[in-house]
N, C-alpha and C positions, 0 to 999 in steps of 0.2 A: 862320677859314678851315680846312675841315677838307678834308685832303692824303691823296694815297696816288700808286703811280706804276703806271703802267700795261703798264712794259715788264718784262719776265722773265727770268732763266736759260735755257739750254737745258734741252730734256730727250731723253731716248734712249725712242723709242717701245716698242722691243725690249725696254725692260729694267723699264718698267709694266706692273702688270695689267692697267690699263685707258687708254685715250688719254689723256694726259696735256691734251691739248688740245680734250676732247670731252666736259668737262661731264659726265660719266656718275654718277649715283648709285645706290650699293648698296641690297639688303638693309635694312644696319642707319643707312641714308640718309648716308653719308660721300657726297662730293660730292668726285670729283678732278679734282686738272687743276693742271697747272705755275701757282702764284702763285697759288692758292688761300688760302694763307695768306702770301702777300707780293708783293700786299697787295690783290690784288682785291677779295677780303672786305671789304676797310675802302672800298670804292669804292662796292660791294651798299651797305652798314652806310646809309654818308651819305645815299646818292642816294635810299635807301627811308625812311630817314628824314625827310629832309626834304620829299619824295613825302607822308609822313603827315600831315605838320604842316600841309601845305597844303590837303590836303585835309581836315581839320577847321579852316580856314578860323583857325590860330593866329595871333597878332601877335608879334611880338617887336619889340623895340628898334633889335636892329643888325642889317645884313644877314650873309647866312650865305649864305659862298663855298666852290665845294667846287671842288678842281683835283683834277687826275688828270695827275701829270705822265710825261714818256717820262726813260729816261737815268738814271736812277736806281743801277742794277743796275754803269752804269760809268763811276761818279763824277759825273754830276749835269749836267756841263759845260754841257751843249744842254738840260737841261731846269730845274727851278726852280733854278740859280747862276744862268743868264744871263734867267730871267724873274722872279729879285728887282732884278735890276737896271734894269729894265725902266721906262719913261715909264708903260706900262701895271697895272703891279703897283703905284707908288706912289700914282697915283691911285684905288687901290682902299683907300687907308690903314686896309692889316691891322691890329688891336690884339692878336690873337692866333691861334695856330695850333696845332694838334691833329694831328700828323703820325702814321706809323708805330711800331709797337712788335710784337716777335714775340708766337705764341700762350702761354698758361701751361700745363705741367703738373699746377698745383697747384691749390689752390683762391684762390688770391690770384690778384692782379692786377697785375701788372708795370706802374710809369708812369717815361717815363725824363724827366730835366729837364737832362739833358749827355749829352755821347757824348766817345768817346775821338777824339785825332785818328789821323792813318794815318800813316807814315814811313816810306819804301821807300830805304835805306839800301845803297850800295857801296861793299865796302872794295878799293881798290886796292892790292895789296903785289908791287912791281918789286924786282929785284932779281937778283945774279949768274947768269947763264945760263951753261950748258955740256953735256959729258957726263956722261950718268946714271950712271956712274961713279964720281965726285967724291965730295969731302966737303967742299967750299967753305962757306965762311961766309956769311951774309947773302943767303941763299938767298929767293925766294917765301915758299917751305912753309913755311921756320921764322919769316917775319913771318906767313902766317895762320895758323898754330897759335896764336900767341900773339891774333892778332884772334879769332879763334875760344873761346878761350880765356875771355877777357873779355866776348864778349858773351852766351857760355852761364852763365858765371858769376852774370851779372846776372839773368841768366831763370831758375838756378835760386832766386837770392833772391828777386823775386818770388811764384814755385812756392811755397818757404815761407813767406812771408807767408801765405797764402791754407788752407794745413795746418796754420796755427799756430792759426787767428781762421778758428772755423768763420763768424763773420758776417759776412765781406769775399764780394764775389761777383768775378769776374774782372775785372768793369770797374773796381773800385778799383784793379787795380794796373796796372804797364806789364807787356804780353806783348810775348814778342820770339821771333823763330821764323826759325832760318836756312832760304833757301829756296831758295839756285841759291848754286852754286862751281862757278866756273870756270878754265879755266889748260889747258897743255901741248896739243902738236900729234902729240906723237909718247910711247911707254911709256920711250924711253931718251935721253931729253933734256931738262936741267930747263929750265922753262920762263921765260922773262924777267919773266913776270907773271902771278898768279895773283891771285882776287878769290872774294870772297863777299859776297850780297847775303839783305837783313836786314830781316821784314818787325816792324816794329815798332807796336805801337797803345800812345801816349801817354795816359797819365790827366790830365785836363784840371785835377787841384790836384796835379800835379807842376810844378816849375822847367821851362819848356822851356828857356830859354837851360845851365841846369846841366845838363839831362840832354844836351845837345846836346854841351858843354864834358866832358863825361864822357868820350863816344864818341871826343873827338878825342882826350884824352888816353892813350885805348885803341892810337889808331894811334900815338903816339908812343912809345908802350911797346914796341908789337913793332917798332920800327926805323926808318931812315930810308928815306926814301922808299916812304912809307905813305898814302894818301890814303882820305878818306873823301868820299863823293860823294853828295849826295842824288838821288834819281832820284826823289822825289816827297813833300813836306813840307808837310801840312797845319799852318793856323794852329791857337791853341788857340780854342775853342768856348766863348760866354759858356754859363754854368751859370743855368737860369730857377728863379729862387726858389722856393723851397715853405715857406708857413707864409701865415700871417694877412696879413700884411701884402701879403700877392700877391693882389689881390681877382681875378683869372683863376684862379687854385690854389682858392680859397675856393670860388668858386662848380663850380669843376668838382669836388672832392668831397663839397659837398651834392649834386650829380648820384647819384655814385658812392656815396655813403652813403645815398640815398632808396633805391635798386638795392640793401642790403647787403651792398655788394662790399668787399671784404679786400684796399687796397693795399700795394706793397710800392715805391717810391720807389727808383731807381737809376741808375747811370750806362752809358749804352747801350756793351756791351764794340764794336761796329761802326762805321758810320759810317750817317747819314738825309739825307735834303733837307733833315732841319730844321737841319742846320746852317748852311746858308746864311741861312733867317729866322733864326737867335738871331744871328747875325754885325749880321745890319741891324738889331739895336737891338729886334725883337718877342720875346716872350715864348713860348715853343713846349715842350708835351710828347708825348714820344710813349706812345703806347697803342694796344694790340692789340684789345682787347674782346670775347678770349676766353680760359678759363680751363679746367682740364681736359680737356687735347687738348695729344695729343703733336706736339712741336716737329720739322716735319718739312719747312719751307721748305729751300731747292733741294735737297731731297730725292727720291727714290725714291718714288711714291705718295704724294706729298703730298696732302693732304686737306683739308676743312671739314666739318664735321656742321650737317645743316638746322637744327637745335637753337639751336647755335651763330651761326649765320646770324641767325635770328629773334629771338635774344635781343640780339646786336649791335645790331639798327636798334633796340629801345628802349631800351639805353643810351645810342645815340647822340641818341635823340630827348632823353631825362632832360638828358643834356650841352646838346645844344642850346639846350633850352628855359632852363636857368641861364645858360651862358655867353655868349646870345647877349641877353643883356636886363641884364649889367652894365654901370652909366654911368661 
């Protein structure tokens, strides 16, 4: 099954050179337009590829599905979450799936076989109200400094991780990113409750039950009546094999090595559809199928190059043609 999703970011007309939503290509043939590179591209790649194969009249073994799903962009929900669940998607009995991956800068080839999960975390800390005059104990503020405290902490440990081992890429470790504090009605009253909200992306070979057991005992540090609240906790994401014994891996890098393409195996620092397939027991990687060409998804003048375009449908035909004639 080869996936991509159809729905996009916004884009601000005003602030492109060129319609974001008008297909326009330059000069030096760049091809813009919002989801050019996330992930229409991969939609062109499939559809012309397998347009190709049929019209030289190819056989293969297994059928080769191509979706194009919506919802993507926010969280999955209404698009392939509730159409792996589906009477209809299990009578299509996937054995594998080939979802999204961003473009390369490099000359290598990014393939991801995990993604991080998401965790949107709030720390509740109540606590003595009065006037902003005071100098009362057990205040808000002084339980989230200490929340805060703790979970900058752990973010700068990660940070060095990543400075120490030029070979780690961000998705090996957990990022953690404060993103909303909230509290107080007025500049001279302290407030009964103050919070801060915590976006977190989990490494799928960390502990989730310990790193979870961490955070609580973050709030028990700064005080009593401290609470931690999920406001949205992805499961962890099976990680799909890579090596020999994955006869899907196999075959999709004789593809990729007939092409002389230079991969680079990794764990997706975002989140894909394909986590929904590796959830249901299929095997799934994501890959981009472009390589040299700046990373510029919900970007400002995002782009594809014709180049880029044309070399995509026959690696995806290469891919097809192995992965879909595996018994």
């Amino acid at each position: 099954m080869l996936s991509s999703h159809m729905d996009v970011v916004p884009a601000d007309k005003d602030e492109w050179k060129y319609d974001p939503f008008g297909g326009y290509m330059d000069e030096e043939e760049r091809i813009y337009g919002r989801g050019a590179q996330d992930t229409k591209q991969l939609a062109i790649m499939a559809v012309e590829a397998v347009r190709r194969l049929v019209m030289d009249d190819v056989k293969v073994r297994r059928n080769v599905l191509i979706t194009v799903m919506p919802d993507e962009e926010i969280g999955g929900a209404g698009g392939m979450e509730k159409f792996v669940q589906s009477e209809e998607f299990r009578k299509l009995n996937v054995g594998f799936e080939l979802d999204e991956g961003p473009v390369s800068p490099k000359t290598e080839y990014p393939v991801f076989n995990g993604e991080r999960s998401s965790w949107k975390v709030e720390v509740h800390c109540r606590g003595f109200t009065g006037h902003g005059s005071m100098l009362a104990d057990g205040t808000p503020g002084e339980k989230l400094r200490v929340v805060l405290d703790r979970f900058m902490d752990f973010r700068q440990e990660q940070r060095d991780r990543l400075r120490e081992d030029p070979s780690l890429w961000l998705s090996d470790v957990t990022s953690t990113n404060l993103t909303m504090v909230k509290g107080g009605t007025a500049p001279n009253v302290i407030p009964p409750e103050m919070s801060a909200v915590f976006d977190l992306r989990i490494n799928p070979l960390m502990d989730f039950d310990e790193m979870e057991q961490k955070m609580k005992q973050w709030c028990k540090d700064a005080g009593s009546d401290v609470e931690l609240e999920f406001l949205s906790k992805q499961e962890k994401t099976p990680i799909t094999p890579i090596g020999k014994d994955n006869k899907w891996w196999t075959a999709f890098k004789k593809a990729t090595d007939k092409m002389n393409m230079e991969l680079k195996t990794l764990i997706l620092p975002g989140a894909s559809d394909a986590r929904f397939i590796r959830r249901a027991g299929i095997p799934a990687l994501g890959f981009g199928a472009v390589n040299k060409t700046e990373v510029l998804l919900h970007s400002v003048n995002e782009y594809i190059t014709a180049d880029s375009l044309v070399r995509g449908v026959e690696i995806f035909k290469e891919v097809i043609l192995e992965v879909a004639n595996v018994l």
